[in-house]
N, C-alpha and C positions, 0 to 999 in steps of 0.2 A: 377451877371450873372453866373460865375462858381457855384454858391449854387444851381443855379437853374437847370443848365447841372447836377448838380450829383445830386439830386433828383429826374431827369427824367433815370436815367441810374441805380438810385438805388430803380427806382420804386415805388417812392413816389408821383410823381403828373400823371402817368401815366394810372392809372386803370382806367377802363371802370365801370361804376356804374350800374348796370344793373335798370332798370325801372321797376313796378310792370308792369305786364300783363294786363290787359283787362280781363274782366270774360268772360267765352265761354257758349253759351246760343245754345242750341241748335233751327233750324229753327223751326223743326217739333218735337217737342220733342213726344216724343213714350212713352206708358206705356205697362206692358204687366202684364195679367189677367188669372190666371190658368183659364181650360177648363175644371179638374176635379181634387176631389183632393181621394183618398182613404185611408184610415185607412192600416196601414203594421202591423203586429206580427213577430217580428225576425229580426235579422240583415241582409236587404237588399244593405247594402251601402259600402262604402271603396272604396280603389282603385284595388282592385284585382277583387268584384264583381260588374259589370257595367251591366245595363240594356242595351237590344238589343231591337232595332226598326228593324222589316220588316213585309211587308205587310200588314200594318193596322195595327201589336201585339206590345204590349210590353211585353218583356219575363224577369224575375225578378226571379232569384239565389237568396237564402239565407245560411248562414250560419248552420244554422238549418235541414237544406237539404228539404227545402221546395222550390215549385218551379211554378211560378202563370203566366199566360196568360193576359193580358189584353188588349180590344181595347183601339185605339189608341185616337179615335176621341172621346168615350162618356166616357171611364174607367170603363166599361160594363167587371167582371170576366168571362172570356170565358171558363177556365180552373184551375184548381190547384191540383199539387200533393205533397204529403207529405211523410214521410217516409222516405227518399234517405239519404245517407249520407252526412254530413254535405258539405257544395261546397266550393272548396276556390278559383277557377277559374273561369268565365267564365256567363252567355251563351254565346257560339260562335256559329253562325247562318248557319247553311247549308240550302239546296237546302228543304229537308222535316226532317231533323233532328239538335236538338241542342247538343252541347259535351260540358262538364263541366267538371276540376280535384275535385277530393273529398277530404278528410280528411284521409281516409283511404288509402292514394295511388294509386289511380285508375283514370282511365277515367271512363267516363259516358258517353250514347247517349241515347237521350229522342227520342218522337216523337213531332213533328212541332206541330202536328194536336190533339193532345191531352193531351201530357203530359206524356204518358205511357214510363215505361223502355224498350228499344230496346236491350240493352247491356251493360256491365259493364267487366271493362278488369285490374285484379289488375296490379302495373309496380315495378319496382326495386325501386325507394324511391319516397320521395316525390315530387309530380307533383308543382312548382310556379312556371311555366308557363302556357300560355294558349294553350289548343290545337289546332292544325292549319289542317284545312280543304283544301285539296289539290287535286281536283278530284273526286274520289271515295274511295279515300283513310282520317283516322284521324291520325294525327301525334301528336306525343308526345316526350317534351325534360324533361326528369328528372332531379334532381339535383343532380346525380352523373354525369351527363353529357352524358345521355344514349338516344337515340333515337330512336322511332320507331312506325314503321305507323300499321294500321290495316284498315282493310277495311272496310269501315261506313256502310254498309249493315247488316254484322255480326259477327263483333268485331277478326274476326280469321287476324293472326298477318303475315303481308305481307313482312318485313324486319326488321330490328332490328341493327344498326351500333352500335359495341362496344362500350363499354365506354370509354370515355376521364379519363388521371389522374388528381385527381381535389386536388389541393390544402389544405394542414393540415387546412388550417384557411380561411374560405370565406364567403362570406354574403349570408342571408337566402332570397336569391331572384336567380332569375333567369330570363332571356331575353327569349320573346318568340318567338317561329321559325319564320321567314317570308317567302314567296314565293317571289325569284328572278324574275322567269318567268316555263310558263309550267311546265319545265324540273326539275327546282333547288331549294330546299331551302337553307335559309340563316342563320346559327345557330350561335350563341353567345359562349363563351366557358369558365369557372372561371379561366383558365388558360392567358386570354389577348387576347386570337385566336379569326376571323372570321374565320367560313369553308360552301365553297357551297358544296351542297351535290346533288346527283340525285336520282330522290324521288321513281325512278322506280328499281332504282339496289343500291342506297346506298353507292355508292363511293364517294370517297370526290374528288371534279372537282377542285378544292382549295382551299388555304389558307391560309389568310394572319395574321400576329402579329402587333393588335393593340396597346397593348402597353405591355412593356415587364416588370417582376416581378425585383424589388432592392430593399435592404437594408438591414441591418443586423436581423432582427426580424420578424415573421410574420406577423404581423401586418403592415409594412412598404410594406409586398409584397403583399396586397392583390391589385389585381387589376382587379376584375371582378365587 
C-alpha cells in the first residue's frame, strides 16, 4: 500500500495518457481557384513591397522602379511605368495618388489614374518606412529618426520635426508612422521612445519609453 502512495506522489501512476485525436474533416471543404494569373519581370514581392488593392486596381512596386496597374477582376494591364527609382517602400494608396520610398532617399507620388510622376522630394537618409498619408498632407519618418510631411498636391515641405539621437548601433528597419486620430501621429523611435506628434504644428503631444537601453555593449543596448 505505501509503494503505491509514493508512486502516486512521486508521479508514477498518475499521468493522464493523452488519446490520439479524431481527424478534423472539414463539412464544406472549400478549394480556391486563381482568377488570373500574370507573368511579372522584376522583383515585385518581400515584405517591404506589398500590393495595394483599391478600387478595382491592383497597384504593384518593384524593386527595379517599375510600377504596373492592374484590374482587379480580369488582370487586364491598365497601366505601367518604368523608369523610377528603384522602390523599397510601398504603394500606399491615397485618395488619387500613390507614395512610395525609393532607393535613392526620396519619396515618390504617382498619379492613381495613370501612373505619371507627380513629384519626388529627396530626405536626409534612408526612407524603411512607409509613407503615411494624413489628410492632404505625406509624411515621412527617416532612419536618422527625422520626420516630415509635405503636401501631396506638390511635394513643397509643410513641417519637418528635428531629428531624434539615434543610437551608435541599430537595426536597418524602421516602424512606420501611424495615425492616432485626426490630430496626431504615432512614431516609433531607435532609441525605445513612443511619441505623438501633431501633424499640423509638429509638436510632440507625448511621450512615452517603451523599453529602456542595458548592458554593457552595444549590441546588448539595442532596442529598437
Amino acid at each position: 500500500a505505501c509503494s503505491k502512495i509514493d508512486d502516486y506522489f512521486l508521479g508514477k501512476d498518475n499521468l493522464l495518457i493523452p488519446h490520439d485525436l479524431p481527424p478534423v474533416t472539414a463539412p464544406h471543404p472549400v478549394t480556391f481557384q486563381p482568377l488570373w494569373k500574370v507573368p511579372l519581370k522584376g522583383h515585385f514581392s518581400g515584405d517591404k513591397l506589398i500590393p495595394a488593392v483599391r478600387s478595382g486596381l491592383v497597384y504593384l512596386a518593384s524593386s527595379e522602379g517599375q510600377l504596373q496597374a492592374y484590374d482587379l477582376k480580369t488582370g487586364e494591364l491598365r497601366w505601367q511605368q518604368s523608369g523610377l527609382s528603384g522602390f523599397v517602400r510601398g504603394p500606399i494608396i491615397g485618395k488619387a495618388i500613390l507614395a512610395l520610398g525609393t532607393r535613392r532617399s526620396s519619396v515618390v507620388v504617382v498619379s492613381r489614374k495613370t501612373g505619371a510622376l507627380v513629384w519626388e522630394k529627396k530626405l536626409s537618409s534612408p526612407l524603411l518606412s512607409s509613407p503615411l498619408l494624413a489628410g492632404d498632407k505625406v509624411i515621412t519618418k527617416t532612419i536618422d529618426g527625422r520626420v516630415t510631411a509635405f503636401n501631396m498636391a506638390d511635394g513643397k515641405m509643410r513641417l519637418q520635426v528635428p531629428p531624434h539621437s539615434v543610437p551608435e548601433l541599430m537595426l536597418k528597419a524602421s516602424a512606420s508612422p501611424v495615425m492616432l486620430n485626426s490630430q496626431q501621429i504615432l512614431i516609433g523611435l531607435a532609441e525605445g521612445k513612443l511619441e505623438a506628434i501633431d501633424v499640423n504644428t509638429g509638436q510632440v503631444m507625448w511621450d512615452k519609453t517603451v523599453l529602456s537601453a542595458n548592458g554593457a555593449s552595444e549590441v546588448e543596448r539595442v532596442v529598437d
